[in-house]
N, C-alpha and C positions, 0 to 999 in steps of 0.2 A: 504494500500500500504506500502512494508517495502520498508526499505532501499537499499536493493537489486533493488527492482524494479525501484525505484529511480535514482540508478546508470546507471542502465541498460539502462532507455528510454532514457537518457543523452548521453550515449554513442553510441545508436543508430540514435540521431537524428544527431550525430557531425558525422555518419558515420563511415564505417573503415578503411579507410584509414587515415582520419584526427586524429583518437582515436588511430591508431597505434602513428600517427605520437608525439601527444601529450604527449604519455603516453611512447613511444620507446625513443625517443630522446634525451630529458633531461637525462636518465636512463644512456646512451648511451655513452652522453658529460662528464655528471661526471665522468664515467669510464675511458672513456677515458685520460682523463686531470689524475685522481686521480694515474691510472698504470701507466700512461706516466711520472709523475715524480717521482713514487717509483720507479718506473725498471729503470731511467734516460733515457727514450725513446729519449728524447730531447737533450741530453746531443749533440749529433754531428750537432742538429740543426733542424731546423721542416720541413726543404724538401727533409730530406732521403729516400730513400726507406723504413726503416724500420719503419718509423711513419706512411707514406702511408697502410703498411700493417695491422699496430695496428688502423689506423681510421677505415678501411673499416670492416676489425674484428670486432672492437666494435659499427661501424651500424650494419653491420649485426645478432646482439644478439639486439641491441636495436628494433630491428623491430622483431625476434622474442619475447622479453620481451617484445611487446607489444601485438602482437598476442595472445601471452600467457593467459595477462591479460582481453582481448575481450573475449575469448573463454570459460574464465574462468566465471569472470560474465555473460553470456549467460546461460550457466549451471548451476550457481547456480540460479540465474533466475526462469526458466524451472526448478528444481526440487522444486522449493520452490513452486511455481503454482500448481504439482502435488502432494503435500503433505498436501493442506488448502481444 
């Protein structure tokens, strides 16, 4: 069993949804916080409109950067299966 495979039944057993959430979010919050105060997103204060649009922005990549990462180990997976 590699490592892949290893990664793989872990993140199937946590599910996809929970494996997005895991792996999206964190990903998500740093970004968030780290743009928000280079670009001075905060600078007018944190219940602007334009922070609302930068949080919801950067869920919505933190859930595709999770997908991403699902989708990705899946495949590598599966091809390493069909290559032993």
């Amino acid at each position: 069993m590699t490592i892949n495979d290893t990664h793989w039944l872990a993140a199937k057993r946590k599910g996809f949804m929970r494996y997005i959430l895991e792996t999206g979010l964190p990903f998500s919050l740093v970004m968030f916080v780290a743009t928000g105060v280079i670009y001075e997103q905060f600078a007018e204060g944190f219940f602007t409109f334009s922070v609302l649009k930068h949080s919801i922005f950067w869920l919505g990549t933190g859930v595709l950067y999770g997908m991403y990462h699902w989708y990705r180990l899946k495949r590598k997976t599966v091809q390493h299966r069909q290559n032993t």
